[in-house]
VOVEX-447621 format. One record per residue (C-alpha): residue number from 1; residue in three letters; x, y, z. Coordinates in Angstrom, 2 decimals, always signed. Layout:
! VOVEX-447621
NUDO   pos   code      east     north        up
NUDO   NUM    ALA         X         Y         Z
...
END
This chain:
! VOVEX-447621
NUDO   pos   code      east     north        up
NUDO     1    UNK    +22.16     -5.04     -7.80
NUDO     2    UNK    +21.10     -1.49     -8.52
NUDO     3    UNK    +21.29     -0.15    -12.18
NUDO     4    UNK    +20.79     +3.41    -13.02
NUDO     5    UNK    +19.75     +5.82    -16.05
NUDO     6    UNK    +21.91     +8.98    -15.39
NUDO     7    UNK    +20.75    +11.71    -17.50
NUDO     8    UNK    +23.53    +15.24    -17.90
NUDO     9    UNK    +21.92    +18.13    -19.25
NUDO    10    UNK    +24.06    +20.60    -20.41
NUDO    11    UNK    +24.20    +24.43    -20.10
NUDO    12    UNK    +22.40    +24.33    -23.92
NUDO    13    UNK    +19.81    +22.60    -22.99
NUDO    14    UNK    +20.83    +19.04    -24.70
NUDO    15    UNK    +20.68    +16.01    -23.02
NUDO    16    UNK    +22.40    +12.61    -22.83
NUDO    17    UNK    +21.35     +9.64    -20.94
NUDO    18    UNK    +24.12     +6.64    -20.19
NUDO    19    UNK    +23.89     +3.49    -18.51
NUDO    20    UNK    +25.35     +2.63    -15.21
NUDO    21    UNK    +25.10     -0.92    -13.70
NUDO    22    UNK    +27.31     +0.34    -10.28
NUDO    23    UNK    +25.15     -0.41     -7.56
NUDO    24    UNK    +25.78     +3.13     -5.41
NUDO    25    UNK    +24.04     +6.46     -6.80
NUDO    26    UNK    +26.77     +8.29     -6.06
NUDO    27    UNK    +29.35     +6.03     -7.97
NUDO    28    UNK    +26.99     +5.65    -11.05
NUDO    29    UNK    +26.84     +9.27    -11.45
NUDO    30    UNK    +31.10     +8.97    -11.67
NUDO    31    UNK    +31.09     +6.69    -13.57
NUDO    32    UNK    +29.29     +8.20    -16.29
NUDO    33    UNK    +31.12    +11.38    -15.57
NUDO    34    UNK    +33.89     +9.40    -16.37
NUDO    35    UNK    +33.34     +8.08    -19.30
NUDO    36    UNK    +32.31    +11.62    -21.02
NUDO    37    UNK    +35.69    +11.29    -23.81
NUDO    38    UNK    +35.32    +15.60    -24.12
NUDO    39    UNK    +36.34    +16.71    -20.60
NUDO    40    UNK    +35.89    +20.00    -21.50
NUDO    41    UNK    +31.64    +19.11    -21.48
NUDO    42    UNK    +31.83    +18.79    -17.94
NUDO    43    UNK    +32.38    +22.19    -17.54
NUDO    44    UNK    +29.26    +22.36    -19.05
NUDO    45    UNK    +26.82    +20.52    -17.15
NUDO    46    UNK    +23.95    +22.08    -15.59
NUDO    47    UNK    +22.57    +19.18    -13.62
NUDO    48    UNK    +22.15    +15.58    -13.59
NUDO    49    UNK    +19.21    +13.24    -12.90
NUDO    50    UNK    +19.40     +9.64    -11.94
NUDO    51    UNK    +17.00     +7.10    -12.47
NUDO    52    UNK    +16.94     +3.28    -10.77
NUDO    53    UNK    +16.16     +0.60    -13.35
NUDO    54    UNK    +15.66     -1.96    -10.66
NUDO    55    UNK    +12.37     -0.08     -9.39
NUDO    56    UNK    +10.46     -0.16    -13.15
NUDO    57    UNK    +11.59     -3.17    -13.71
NUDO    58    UNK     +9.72     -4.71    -10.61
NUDO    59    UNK     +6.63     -2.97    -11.34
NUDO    60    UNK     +6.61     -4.46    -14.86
NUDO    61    UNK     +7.06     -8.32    -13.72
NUDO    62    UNK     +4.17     -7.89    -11.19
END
């Protein structure tokens, strides 16, 4: 099972980085998305960067 870092930056420049365990990329990203309480923010994102846990995680135990 895939878990992902999804990291929104914002039109200001600030960042915020949530936790997704969904296994899809796709469906982690709306997930998060989801969870943002102020919808209004989403008007304000300027892009959005994924990372997979799994793949440092495996790189670390070897």
């Amino acid at each position: 099972m895939k878990k992902w870092n999804v990291t929104i930056k914002n039109i200001y420049g600030e960042k915020q980085t949530f936790y997704s365990s969904i296994k899809k990329r796709e469906d982690a990203i709306i997930d998060v998305l989801s969870k943002i309480e102020n919808k209004q923010q989403i008007n304000n994102i300027k892009s959005v960067d994924t990372i997979p846990l799994n793949k440092y995680l495996k790189n670390e135990l070897c």
